[in-house]
C-alpha positions as CSV (number, residue, x, y, z in Angstrom):
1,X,0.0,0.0,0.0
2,X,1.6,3.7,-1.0
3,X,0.8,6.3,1.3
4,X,-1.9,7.8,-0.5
5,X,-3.9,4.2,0.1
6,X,-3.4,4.6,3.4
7,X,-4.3,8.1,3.9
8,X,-7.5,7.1,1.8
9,X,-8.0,4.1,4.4
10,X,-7.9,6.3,7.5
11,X,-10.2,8.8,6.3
12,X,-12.4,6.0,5.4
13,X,-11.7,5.0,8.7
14,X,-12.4,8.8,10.0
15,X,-16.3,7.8,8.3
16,X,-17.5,4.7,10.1
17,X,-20.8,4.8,11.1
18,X,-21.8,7.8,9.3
19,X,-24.0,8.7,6.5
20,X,-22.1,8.7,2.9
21,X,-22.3,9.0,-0.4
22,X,-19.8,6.6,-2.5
23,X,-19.1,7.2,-6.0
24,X,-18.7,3.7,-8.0
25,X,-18.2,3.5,-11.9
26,X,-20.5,6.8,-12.1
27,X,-23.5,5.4,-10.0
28,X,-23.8,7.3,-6.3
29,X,-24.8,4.6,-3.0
30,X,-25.9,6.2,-0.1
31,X,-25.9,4.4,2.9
32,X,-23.7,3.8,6.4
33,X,-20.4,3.4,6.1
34,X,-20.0,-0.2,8.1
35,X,-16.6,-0.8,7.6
36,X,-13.8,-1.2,5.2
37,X,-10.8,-3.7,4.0
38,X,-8.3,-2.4,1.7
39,X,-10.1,-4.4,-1.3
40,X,-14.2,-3.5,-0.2
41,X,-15.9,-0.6,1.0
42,X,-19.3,-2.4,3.2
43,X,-22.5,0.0,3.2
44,X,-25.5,-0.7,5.8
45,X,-28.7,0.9,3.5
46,X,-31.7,1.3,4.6
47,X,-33.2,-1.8,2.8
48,X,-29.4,-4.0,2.5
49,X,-26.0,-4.4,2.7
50,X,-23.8,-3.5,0.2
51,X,-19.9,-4.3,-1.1
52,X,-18.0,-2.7,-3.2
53,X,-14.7,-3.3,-4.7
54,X,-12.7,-0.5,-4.0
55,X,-11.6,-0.3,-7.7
56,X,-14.1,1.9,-9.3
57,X,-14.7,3.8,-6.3
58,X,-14.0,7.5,-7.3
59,X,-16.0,9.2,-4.4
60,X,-16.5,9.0,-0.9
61,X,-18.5,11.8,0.8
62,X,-19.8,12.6,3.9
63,X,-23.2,13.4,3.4
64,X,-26.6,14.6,6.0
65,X,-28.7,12.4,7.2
66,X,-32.0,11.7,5.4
């Protein structure tokens, strides 16, 4: 991992268990972040669980609650 991973890791980190908005291949998931891996990003929506490979993810955001 070069240190821009892991700078991208701990602010993913910095986002657990808040509200985001994730960015992957050009379509936006909204949902929880639950938790991360340095191959998946794991969203908690408010009808399932999502994983995404964390190729393709361009965006991750912060975002208010609903």
């Amino acid at each position: 991992m070069d240190y821009d991973e892991v700078m991208f890791m701990d602010e993913l980190e910095s986002l657990r268990g808040q509200q985001v908005e994730v960015i992957y291949n050009a379509l936006s998931y909204r949902g929880e972040l639950a938790g991360t891996s340095e191959d998946e990003i794991y969203l908690k929506t408010s009808t399932d669980w999502i994983t995404l490979p964390m190729e393709g993810i361009t965006t991750v955001r912060k975002v208010e609650s609903p």
